[in-house]
N, C-alpha and C positions, 0 to 999 in steps of 0.2 A: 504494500500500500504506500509505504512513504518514497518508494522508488518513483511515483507518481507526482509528487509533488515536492516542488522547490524549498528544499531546506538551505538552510546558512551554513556555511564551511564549518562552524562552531558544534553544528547540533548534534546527537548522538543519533542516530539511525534508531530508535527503538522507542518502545513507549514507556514511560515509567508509570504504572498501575497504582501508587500507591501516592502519587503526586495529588494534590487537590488543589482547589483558587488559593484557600485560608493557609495551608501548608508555603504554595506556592508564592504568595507574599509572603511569608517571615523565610523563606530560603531566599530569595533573592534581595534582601537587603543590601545596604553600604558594607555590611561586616560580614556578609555571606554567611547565613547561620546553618548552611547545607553541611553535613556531613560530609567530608571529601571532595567537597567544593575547593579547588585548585586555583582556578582563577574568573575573572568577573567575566570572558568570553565564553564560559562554558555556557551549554542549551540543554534545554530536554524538552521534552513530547507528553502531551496528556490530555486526554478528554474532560470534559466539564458541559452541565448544562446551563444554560444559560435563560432565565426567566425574567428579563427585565420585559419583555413586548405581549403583548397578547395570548400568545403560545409559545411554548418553550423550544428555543433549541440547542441539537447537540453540539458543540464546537471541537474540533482537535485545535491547540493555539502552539506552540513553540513559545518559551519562554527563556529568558536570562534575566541575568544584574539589570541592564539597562535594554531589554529588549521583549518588546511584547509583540507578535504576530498572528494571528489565524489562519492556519493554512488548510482548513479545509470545513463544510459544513456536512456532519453526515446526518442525514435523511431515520433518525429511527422513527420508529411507529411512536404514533404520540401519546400511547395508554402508557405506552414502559418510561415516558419521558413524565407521566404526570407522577405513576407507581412510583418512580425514583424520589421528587419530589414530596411525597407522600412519607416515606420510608424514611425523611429524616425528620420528620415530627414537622411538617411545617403546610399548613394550608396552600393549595395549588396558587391563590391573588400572591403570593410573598415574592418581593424581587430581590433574587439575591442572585448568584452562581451556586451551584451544586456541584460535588463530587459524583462520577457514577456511582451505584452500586451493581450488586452481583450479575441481576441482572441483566441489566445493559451491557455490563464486558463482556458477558455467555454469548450474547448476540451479537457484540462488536467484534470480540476475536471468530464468530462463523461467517458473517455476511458481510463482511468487511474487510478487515486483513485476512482471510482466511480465501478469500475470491481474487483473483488477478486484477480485473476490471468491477468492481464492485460499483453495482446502482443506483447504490447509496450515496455512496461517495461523491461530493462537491467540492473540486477546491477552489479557493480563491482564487478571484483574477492577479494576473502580476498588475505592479503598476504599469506596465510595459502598456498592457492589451485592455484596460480598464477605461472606459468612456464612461467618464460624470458628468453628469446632466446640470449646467448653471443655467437655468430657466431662459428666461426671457432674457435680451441686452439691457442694459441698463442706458436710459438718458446721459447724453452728453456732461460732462461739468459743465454746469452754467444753465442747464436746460430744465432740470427738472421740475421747472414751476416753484422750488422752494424761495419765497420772499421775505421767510418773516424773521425775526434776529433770531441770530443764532445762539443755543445754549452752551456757558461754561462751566461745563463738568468739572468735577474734584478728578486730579491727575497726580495729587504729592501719593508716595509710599508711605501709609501709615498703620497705625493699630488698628484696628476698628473690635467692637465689643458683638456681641448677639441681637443686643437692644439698639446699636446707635447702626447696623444694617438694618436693621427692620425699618426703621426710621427712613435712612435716605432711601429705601424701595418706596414707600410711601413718598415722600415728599418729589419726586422725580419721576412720579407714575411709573415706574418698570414693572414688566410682566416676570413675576416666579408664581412657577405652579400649586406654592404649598404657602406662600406666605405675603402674596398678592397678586390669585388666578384675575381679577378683574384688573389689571394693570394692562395699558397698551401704550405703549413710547412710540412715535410714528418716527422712521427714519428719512432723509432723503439721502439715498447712493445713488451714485454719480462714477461713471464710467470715466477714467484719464485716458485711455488713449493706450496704458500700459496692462495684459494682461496677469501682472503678477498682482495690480492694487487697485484700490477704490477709492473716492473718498464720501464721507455722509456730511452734505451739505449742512445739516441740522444742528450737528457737536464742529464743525472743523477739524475730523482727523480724519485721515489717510488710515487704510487698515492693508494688511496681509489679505490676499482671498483665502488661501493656504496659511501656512505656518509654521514653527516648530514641532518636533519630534516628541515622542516622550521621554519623559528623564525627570531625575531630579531638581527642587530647585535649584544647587550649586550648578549644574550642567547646565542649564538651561541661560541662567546668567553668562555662563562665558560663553554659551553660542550668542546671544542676545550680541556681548563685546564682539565676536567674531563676526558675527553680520554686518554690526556696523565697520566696523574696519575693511571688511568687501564693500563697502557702501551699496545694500541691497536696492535694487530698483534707482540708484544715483542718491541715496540720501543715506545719513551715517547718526541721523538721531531716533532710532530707532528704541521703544519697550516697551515695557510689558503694559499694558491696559491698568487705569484704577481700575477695585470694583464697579463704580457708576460706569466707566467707560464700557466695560465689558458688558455688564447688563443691559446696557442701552442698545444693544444687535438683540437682543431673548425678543421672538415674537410669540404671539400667542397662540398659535397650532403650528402644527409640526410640518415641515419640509417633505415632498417626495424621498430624502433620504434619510427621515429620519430624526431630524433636528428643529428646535424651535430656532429657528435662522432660516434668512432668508437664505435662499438658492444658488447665489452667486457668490456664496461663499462654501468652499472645499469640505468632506463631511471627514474628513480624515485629522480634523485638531476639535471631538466630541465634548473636552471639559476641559478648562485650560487655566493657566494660572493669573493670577492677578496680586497688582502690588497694592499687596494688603495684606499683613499677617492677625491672625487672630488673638483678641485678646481673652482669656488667659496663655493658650500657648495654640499653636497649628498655624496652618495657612489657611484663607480663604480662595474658594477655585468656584467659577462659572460654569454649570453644566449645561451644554447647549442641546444635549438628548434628552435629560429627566426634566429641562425647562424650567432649574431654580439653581439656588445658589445651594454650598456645602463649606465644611471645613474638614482638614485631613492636613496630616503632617507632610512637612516638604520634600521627604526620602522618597526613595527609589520605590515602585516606579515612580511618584509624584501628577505630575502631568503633561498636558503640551502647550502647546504658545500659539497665542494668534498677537502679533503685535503689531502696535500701532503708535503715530504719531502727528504732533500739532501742524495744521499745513493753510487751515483759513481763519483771519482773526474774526473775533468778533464783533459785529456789525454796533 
């Protein structure tokens, strides 16, 4: 089976059966808590199901230190994927990730690595061969009928608390799903001319359509300095989004791919970081799938980046 599909030089050709999501984060930390973990290139292989959408599915993903991939979707029957879910004490609505159980590997190792070309089996596209669909073109800069003054978002790096987020979601109308579904911030993007960026007539920044990798936040920071010193798209003051800035793209139903974002932005940076650490300790990060804000520590994996910066003053 895995002869099939594009692993990384790193990965070990095999599955590791006893690997899970929750295993699978505390082994790939900064410190590598893995037993005979060597070094931070090292990969392995494991099945998980995956219940964040409507129906659950199965994933095989390839994992390391600083490296998360899906390399394939297999097709099981969806009783053995609810039974799984069932089997670990937890109501079919819970979104979380799942380890297989017994079952599923009985039927993973016959109709699947046990078949040459197996049915089931899905793998992902490369990015090579992968057409994403960015909706419609976007208005020229200058065109999109936006006339009215523009707003000045918070942009410093700060603390922020639980209460003083809740607050600027409220005061700045942004849409999150769990702690202001009735929120709707209207944007105007605005096409330059260049396909790697945008800008929203609305706030004055310039955004990535695409973006950072995942990684931690240390990593993330020196790609942030490494980009600009390539000066990306011809500009070299590139970072990371406030929360407000970040919030301010969350729309209120979800994207052909997936995302409360609009369309013309890339669906491959899902939740991404923002400069704002949490008060008492974590970081706060914008999920552009679950359509609200979170906090989680800055370690490995962390998140990914969609960056942006100041490009029209305010009116």
């Amino acid at each position: 089976m895995l002869s099939q599909l594009k692993l990384s030089d790193s990965t070990k050709a095999q599955i590791e059966w006893d690997m899970t999501p929750d295993l699978a984060f505390c082994t790939f930390t900064a410190k590598g808590l893995r037993k005979g973990l060597t070094n931070t290139d090292e990969r392995v292989c494991y099945f998980f199901v995956d219940n964040y959408e409507e129906t659950p599915r199965l994933f095989l993903v390839e994992r390391g230190t600083r490296y998360v991939n899906i390399l394939a979707e297999i097709k099981a029957p969806l009783k053995m994927m609810n039974d799984c879910i069932i089997n670990h004490g937890c109501p079919l609505s819970t979104k979380d990730n799942f380890p297989i159980n017994n079952s599923l590997k009985t039927w993973l190792q016959s109709e699947v690595l046990g078949r040459k070309n197996s049915p089931f089996l899905v793998p992902t596209l490369s990015e090579e061969t992968e057409q994403e669909d960015f909706g419609s073109p976007l208005q020229p800069l200058g065109q999109t009928g936006f006339n009215q003054k523009k707003l000045a978002l918070p942009f410093e790096h700060i603390t922020l608390s639980e209460s003083e987020i809740k607050a600027s979601i409220k005061q700045w109308g942004f849409y999150d799903s769990t702690l202001n579904p009735q929120g709707n911030f209207e944007n105007a993007l605005a096409d330059t001319g260049n396909t790697l960026i945008l800008v929203d007539e609305r706030t004055g920044l310039m955004w990535q359509k695409a973006g950072l990798d995942l990684c931690s936040i240390r990593q993330m920071n020196k790609k942030i300095e490494q980009l600009n010193k390539n000066a990306f798209a011809g500009f070299n003051d590139w970072r990371m989004p406030s929360m407000e800035e970040a919030m301010s793209l969350l729309e209120k139903t979800q994207n052909t791919k997936g995302l409360f974002l609009h369309p013309c932005f890339s669906k491959n940076q899902p939740f991404i970081f923002v400069a704002a650490k949490r008060s008492p300790t974590g970081y706060w990060f914008v999920d552009y799938k679950q359509g609200k804000i979170y906090w989680s520590s800055g370690t490995v994996p962390g998140g990914f980046g969609k960056l942006c910066r100041k490009v029209l003053p305010n009116n």
